[in-house]
TORTOR-718289 format. One record per atom (N, C-alpha, C): x, y, z. Coordinates in steps of 0.2 Angstrom, whole numbers, padded with zeros to 4 digits, always signed. Example, Ala and Ser with C-alpha at 12.3 -4.5 7.8 and 13.67 -1.06 7.14 Angstrom:
// residues 2
+0066-0028+0039 +0062-0022+0039 +0066-0016+0039 +0064-0011+0035 +0068-0005+0036 +0064+0000+0039 
//
This chain:
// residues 261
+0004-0006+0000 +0000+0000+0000 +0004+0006+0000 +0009+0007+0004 +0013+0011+0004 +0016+0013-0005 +0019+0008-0007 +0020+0010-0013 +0016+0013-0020 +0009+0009-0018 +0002+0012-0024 +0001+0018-0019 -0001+0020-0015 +0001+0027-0010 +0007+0033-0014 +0012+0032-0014 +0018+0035-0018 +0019+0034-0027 +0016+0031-0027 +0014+0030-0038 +0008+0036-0037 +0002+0036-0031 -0003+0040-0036 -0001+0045-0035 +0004+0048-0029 +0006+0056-0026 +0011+0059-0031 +0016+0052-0035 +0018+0057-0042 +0015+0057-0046 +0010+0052-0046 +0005+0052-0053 +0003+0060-0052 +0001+0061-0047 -0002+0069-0047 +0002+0075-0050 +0008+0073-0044 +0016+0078-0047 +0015+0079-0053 +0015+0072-0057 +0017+0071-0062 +0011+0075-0068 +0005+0074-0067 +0000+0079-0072 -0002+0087-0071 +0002+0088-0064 +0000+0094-0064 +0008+0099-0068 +0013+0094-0069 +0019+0097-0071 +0016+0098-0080 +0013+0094-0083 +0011+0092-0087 +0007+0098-0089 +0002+0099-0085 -0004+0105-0088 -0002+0109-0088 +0006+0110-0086 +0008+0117-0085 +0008+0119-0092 +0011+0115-0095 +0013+0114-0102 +0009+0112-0105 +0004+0114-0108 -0003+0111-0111 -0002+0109-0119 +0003+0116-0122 +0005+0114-0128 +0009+0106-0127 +0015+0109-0126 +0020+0103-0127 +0016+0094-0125 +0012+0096-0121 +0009+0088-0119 +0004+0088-0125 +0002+0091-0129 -0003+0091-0134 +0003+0087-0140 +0008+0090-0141 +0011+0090-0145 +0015+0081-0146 +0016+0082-0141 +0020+0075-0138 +0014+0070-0139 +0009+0072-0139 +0004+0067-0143 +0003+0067-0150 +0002+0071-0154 +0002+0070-0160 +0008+0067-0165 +0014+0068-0162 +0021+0067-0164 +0017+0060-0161 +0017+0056-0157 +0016+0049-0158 +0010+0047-0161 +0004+0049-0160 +0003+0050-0168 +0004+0046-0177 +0006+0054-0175 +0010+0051-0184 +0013+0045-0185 +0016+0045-0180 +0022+0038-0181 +0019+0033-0181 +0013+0032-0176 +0010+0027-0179 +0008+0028-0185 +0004+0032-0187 +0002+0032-0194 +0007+0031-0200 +0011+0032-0199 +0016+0030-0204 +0017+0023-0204 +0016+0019-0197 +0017+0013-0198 +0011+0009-0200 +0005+0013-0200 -0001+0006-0202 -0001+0008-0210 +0002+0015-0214 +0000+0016-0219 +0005+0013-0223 +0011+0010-0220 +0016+0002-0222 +0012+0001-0223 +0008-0004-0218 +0005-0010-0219 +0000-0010-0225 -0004-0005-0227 -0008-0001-0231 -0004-0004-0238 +0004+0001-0238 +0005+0000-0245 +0007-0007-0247 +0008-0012-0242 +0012-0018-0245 +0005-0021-0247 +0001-0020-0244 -0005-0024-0245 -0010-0022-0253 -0004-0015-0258 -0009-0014-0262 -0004-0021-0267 +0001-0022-0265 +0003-0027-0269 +0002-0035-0267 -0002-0035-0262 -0003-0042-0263 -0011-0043-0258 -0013-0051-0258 -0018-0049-0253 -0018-0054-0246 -0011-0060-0249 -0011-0063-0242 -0002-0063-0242 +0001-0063-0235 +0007-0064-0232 +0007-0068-0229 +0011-0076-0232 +0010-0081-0227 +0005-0082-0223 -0003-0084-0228 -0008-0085-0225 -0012-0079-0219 -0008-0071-0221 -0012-0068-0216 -0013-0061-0222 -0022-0060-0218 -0023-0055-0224 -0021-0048-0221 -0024-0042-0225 -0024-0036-0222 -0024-0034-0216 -0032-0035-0216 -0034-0034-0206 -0030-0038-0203 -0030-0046-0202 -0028-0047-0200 -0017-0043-0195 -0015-0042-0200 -0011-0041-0198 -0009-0032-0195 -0016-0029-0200 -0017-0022-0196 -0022-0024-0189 -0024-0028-0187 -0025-0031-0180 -0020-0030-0174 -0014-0035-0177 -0008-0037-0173 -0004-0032-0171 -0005-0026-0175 -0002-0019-0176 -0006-0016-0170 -0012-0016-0171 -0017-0010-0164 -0016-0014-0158 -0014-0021-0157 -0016-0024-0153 -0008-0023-0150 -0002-0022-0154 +0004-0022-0152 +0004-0015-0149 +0001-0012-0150 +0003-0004-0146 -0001-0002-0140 -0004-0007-0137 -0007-0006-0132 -0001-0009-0127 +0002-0012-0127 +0006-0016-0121 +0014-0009-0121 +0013-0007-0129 +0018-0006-0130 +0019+0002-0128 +0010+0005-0128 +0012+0010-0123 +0010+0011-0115 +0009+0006-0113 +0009+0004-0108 +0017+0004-0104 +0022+0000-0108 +0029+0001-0108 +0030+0007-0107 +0029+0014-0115 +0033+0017-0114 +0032+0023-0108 +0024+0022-0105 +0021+0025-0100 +0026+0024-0093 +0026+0018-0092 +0030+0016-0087 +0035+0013-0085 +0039+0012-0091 +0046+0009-0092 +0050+0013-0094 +0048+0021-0095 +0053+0027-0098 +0061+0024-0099 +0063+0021-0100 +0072+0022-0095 +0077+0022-0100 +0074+0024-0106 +0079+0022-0113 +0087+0027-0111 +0085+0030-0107 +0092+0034-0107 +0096+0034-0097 +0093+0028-0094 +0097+0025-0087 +0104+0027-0087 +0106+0024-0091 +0115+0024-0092 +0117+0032-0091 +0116+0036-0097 +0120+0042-0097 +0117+0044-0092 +0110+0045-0086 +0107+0051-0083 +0110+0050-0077 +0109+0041-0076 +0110+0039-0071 +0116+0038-0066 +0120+0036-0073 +0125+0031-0070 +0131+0036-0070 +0131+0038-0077 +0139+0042-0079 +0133+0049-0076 +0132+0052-0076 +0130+0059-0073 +0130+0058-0066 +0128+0052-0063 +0130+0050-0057 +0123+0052-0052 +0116+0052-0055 +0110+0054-0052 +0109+0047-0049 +0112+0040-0049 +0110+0036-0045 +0112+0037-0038 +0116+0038-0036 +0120+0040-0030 +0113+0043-0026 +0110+0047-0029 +0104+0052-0026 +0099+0044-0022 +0098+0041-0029 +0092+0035-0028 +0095+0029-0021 +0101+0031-0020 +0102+0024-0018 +0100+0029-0007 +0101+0035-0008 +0100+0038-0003 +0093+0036+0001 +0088+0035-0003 +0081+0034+0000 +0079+0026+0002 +0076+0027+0004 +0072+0018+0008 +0067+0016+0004 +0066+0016-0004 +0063+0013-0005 +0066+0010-0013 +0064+0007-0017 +0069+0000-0019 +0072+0007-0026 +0077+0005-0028 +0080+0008-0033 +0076+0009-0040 +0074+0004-0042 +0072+0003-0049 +0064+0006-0048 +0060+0005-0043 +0052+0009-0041 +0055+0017-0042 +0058+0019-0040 +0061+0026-0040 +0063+0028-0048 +0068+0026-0050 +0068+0029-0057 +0063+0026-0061 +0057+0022-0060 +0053+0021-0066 +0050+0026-0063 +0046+0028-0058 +0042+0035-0056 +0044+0041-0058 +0050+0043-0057 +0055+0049-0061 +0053+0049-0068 +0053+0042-0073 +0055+0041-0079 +0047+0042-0082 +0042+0042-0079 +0036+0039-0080 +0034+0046-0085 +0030+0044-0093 +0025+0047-0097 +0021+0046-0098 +0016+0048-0094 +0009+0044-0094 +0006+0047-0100 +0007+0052-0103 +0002+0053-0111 +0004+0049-0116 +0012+0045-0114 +0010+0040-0121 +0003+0032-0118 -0001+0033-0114 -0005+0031-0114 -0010+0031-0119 -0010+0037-0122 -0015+0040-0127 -0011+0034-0133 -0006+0031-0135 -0005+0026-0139 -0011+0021-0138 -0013+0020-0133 -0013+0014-0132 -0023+0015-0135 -0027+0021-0134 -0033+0022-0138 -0032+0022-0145 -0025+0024-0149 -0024+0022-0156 -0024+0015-0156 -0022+0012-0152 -0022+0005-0156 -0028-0002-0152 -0033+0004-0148 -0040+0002-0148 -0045+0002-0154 -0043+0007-0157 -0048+0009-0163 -0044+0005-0168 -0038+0004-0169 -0035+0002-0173 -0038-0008-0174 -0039-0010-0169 -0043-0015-0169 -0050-0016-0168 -0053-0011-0167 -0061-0011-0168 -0060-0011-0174 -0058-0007-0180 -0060-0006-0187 -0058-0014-0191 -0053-0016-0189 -0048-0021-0193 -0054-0029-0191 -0055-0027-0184 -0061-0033-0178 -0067-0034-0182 -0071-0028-0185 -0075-0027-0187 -0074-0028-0195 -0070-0026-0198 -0069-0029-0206 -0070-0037-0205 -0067-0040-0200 -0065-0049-0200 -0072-0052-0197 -0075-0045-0195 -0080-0052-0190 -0080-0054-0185 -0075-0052-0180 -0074-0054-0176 -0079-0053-0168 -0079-0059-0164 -0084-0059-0159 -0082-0060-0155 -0085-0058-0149 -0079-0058-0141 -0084-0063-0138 -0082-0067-0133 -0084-0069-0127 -0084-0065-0120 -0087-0068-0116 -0088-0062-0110 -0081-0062-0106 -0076-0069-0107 -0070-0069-0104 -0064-0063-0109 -0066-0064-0115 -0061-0062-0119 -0060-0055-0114 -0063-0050-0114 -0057-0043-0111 -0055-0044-0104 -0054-0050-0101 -0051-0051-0095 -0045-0055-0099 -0043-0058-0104 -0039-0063-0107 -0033-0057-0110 -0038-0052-0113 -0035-0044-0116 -0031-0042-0111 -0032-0041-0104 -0031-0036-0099 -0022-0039-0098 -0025-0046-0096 -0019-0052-0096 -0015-0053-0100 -0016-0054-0108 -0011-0053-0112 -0008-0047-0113 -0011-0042-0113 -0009-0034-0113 -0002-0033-0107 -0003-0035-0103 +0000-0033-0095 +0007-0036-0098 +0005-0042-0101 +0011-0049-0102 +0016-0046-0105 +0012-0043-0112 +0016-0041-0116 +0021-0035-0112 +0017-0030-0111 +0021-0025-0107 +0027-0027-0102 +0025-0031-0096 +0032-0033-0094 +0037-0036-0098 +0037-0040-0104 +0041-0042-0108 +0046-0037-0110 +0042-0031-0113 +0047-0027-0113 +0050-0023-0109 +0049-0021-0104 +0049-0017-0099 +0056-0023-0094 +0055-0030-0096 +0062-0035-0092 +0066-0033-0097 +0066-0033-0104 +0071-0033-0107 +0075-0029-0106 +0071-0022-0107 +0075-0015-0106 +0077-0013-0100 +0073-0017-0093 +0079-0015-0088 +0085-0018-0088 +0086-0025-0092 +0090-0028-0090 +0096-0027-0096 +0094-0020-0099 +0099-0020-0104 +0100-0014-0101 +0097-0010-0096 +0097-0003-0092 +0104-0005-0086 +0103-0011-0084 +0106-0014-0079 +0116-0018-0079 +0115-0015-0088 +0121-0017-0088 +0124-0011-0088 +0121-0005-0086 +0126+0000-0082 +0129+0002-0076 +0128-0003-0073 +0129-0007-0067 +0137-0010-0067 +0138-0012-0074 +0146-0012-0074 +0151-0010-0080 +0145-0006-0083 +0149-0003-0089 +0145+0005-0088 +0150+0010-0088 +0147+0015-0087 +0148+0020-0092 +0149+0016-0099 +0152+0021-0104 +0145+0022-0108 +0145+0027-0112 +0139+0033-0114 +0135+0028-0120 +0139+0024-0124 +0135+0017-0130 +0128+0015-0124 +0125+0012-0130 +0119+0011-0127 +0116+0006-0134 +0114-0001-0132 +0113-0006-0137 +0103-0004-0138 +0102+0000-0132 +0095+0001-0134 +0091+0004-0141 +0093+0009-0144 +0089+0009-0150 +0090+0005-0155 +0097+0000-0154 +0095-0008-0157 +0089-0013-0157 +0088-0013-0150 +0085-0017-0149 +0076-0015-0148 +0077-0008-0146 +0069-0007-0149 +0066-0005-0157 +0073-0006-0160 +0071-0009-0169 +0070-0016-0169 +0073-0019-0165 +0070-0025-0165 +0065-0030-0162 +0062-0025-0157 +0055-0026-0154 +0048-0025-0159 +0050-0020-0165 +0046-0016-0170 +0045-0026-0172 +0047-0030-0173 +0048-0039-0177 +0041-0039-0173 +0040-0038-0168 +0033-0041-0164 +0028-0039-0165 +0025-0034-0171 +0022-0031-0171 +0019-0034-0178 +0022-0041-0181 +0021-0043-0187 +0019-0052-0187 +0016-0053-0191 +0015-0062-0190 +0022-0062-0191 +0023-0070-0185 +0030-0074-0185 +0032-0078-0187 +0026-0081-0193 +0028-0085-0199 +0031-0081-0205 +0033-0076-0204 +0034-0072-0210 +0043-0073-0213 +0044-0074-0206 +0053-0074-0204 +0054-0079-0205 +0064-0082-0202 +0066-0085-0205 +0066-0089-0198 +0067-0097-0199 +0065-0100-0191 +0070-0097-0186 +0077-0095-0188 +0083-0094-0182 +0078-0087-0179 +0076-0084-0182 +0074-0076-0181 +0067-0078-0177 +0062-0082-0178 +0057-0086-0176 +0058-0088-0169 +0066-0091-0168 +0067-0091-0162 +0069-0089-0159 +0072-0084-0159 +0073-0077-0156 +0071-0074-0154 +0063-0072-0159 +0059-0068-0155 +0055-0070-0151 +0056-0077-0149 +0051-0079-0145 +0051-0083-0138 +0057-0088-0137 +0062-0088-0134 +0069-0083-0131 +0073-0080-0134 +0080-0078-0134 +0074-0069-0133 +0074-0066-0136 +0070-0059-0136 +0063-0058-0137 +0062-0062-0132 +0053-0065-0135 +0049-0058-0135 +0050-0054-0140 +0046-0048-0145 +0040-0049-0147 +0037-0058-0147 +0033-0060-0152 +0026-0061-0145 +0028-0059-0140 +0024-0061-0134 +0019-0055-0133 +0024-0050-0136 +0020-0042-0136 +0015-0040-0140 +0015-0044-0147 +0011-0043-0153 +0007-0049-0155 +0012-0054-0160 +0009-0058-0164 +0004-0063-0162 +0010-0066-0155 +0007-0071-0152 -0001-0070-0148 -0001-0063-0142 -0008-0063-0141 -0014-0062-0145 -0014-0056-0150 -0016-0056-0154 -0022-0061-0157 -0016-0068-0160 -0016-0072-0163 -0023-0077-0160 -0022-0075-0154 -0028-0077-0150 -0037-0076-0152 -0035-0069-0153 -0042-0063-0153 -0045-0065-0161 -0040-0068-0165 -0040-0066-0172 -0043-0076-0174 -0042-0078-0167 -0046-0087-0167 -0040-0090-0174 -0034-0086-0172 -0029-0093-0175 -0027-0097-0171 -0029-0105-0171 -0029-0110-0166 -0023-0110-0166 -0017-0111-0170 -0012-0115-0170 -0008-0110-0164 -0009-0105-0163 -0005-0101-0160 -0006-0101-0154 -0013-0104-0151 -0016-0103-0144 -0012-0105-0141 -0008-0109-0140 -0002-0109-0134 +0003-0105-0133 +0003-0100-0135 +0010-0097-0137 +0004-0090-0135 +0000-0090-0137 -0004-0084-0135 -0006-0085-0126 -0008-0090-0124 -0010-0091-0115 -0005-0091-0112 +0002-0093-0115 +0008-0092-0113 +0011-0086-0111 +0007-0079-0115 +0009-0071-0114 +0011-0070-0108 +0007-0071-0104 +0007-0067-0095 +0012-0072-0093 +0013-0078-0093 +0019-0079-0093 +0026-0080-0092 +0026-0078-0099 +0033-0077-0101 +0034-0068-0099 +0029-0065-0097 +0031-0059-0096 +0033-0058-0087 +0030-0061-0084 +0031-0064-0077 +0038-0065-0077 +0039-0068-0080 +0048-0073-0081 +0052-0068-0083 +0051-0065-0087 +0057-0060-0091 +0056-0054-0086 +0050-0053-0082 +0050-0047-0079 +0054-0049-0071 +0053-0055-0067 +0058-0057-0062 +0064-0058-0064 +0065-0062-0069 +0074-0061-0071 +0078-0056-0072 +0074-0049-0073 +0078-0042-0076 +0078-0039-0070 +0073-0040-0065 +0071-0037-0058 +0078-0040-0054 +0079-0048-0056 +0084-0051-0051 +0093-0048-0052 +0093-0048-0061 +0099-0044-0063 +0100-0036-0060 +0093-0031-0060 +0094-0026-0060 +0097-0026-0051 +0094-0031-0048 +0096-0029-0039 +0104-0032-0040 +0106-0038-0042 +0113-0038-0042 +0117-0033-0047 +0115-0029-0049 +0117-0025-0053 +0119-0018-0048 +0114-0016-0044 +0115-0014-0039 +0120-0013-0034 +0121-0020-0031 +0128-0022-0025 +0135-0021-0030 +0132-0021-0036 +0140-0021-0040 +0139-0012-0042 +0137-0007-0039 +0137-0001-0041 +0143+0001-0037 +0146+0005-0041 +0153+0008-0038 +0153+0013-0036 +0148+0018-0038 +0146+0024-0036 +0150+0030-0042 +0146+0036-0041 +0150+0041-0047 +0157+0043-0045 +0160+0042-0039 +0164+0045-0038 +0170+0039-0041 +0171+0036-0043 +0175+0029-0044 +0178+0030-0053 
//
């Protein structure tokens, strides 16, 4: 309690800093936006050249797109951290974090937190009612609890990855950063994983399982059977990658040397 206590008290902090700036927050939303429109208006043009990929049509795969960016800004709302290393580590702001009594990584994700990319997460609700509604698609009364579940799944997936790649500044404190690598290669999950090549196939789904955040759940809502295992598997595998990166980033911690070193 103490801690959902302290998450709503910056949550506040945090929107009244934001209203201050009414433009910039308006702005910061349209800039995400476009970007997505630019991404489903790909999907748009491959589709004037053909009408199935690897057994998936149009909607279909503008589905897995709406359905990928709900997890995916649910991350970037609360897993801000793409820039740990330089702020934290070589600028030497963790020193501050390690002063307080409450856990180190709950603290920089509350610092990091941008709750307007939340407004991604209503583009790629509409983004699957139009695509849902092309296909025909009909829910059960369990499905948006199965939603809620896979949605969260997928989120922690990414959000273990990227601590755990936030965590190797724990013993490398130089200014490189493997992150915008590897969030071009998270964009992989946001497409059917029959498409690829098998090595890549395993990779995104065991080794950097990307495929948890998009294809896989998805896959579920869209009544592709073959994939149902790998879809109820989501919340899962994101439980797993999310304890794993939580257990590196704390040993990551006792290995911190401090700014002054």
């Amino acid at each position: 309690m103490f801690y959902l206590d302290l998450f709503f008290q910056y949550t506040g902090q945090y929107l009244k800093t934001k209203f201050q700036y009414r433009a910039n927050f308006f702005l910061s939303f349209v800039s995400d936006l476009m970007a997505q429109a630019v991404n489903l208006i790909f999907i748009l043009l491959v589709f004037n050249h053909t009408s199935l990929i690897e057994g998936w049509n149009r909607d279909e795969i503008v589905f897995i797109y709406g359905f990928f960016l709900v997890p995916f800004a649910l991350f970037v709302s609360f897993f801000n951290i793409w820039d740990f290393n330089d702020r934290y580590i070589v600028k030497g702001e963790f020193d501050r974090i390690l002063t307080r009594p409450i856990h180190s990584l709950f603290q920089v994700v509350l610092e990091k937190m941008e709750l307007e990319s939340l407004l991604g997460a209503i583009t790629g609700f509409i983004i699957m009612i139009y695509a849902g509604s092309n296909l025909g698609l009909s829910l059960t009364w369990y499905d948006p609890i199965l939603f809620i579940l896979m949605a969260l799944g997928g989120m922690l997936v990414y959000a273990g990855i990227f601590i755990i790649l936030a965590s190797i500044g724990f013993w490398s404190d130089a200014r490189t950063s493997i992150m915008p690598l590897m969030y071009n290669i998270g964009n992989y999950g946001r497409y059917p994983i029959n498409i690829y090549h098998p090595i890549i196939r395993f990779v995104l789904t065991w080794v950097l399982p990307f495929a948890f955040v998009g294809v896989y759940p998805a896959a579920y809502f869209l009544r592709r059977s073959e994939w149902y295992l790998y879809s109820f598997f989501t919340p899962v595998m994101g439980l797993i990658v999310f304890i794993i990166a939580v257990c590196i980033w704390n040993i990551g911690v006792k290995k911190y040397r401090g700014a002054g070193n």
